[in-house]
C-alpha positions in Angstrom: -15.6 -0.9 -15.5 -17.7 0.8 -18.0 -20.6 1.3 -15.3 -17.7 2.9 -12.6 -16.3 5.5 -15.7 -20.6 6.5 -16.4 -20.8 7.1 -12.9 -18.1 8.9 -12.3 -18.0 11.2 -15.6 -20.6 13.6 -14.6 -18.2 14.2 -11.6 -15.9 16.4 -13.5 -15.6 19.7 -13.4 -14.1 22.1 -16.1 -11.9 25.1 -15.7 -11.1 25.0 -18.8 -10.9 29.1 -19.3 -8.0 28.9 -16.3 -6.1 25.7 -17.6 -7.3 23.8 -20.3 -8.1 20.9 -18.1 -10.6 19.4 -15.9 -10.7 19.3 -12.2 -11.9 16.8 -10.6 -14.9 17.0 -8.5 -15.1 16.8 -4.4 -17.7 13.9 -5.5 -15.7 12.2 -7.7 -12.8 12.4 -5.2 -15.2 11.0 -2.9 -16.1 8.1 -4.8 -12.6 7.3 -5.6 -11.6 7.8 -1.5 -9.3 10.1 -2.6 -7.8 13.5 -0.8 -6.0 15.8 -3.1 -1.9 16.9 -2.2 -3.2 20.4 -1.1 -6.3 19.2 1.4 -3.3 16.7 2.8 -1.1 19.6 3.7 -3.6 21.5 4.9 -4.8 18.9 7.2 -1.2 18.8 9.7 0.1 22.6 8.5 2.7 20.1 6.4 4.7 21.6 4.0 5.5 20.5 0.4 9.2 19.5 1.2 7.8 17.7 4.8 5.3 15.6 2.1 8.3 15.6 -0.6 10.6 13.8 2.5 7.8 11.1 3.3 8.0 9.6 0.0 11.8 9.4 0.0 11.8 8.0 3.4 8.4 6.1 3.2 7.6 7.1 6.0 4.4 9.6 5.2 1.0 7.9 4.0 1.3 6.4 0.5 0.3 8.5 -2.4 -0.7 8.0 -6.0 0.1 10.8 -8.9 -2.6 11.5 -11.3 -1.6 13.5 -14.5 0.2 16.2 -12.4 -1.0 16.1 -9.3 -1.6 14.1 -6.0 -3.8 12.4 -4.2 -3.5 10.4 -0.6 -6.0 7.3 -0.6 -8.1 8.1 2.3 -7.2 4.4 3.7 -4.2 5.0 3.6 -4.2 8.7 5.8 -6.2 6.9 8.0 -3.7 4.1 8.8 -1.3 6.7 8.7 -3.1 9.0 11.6 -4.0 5.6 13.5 -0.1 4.5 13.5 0.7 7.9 14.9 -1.8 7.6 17.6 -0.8 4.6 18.5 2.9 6.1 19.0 1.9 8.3 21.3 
């Protein structure tokens, strides 16, 4: 575990004069097959209350919050997106 947090500490980006608090990098994100909340929406033109009803419903791909933000596992958008394929 101590090898994964060396590897991945490097990853983190500060914008500290805007926030306070780091960002996370599009490595690091990469590493941990992760696609931020935003990049998610972005992807299908979904809004915020489309991605708000998934979760109620569990319906949407699974997501995980970090601090305040969050993140889709990139396994899980891709099951997500294969299952709607296979709908149609």
């Amino acid at each position: 575990m101590n090898q994964v947090i060396e590897n991945i500490a490097p990853t983190v980006k500060s914008d500290s004069v805007l926030t306070g608090h780091a960002e996370p990098s599009q490595a690091l994100l990469d590493k941990l097959g992760l696609v931020p909340e935003e990049e998610m929406l972005a992807l299908g033109a979904i809004t915020k209350s489309t991605s708000e009803m998934w979760q109620r419903r569990r319906t949407g791909p699974p997501r995980i919050r970090i601090g305040n933000r969050y993140f889709y596992p990139l396994a899980g958008v891709m099951a997500f997106i294969d299952q709607k394929l296979e709908k149609q």
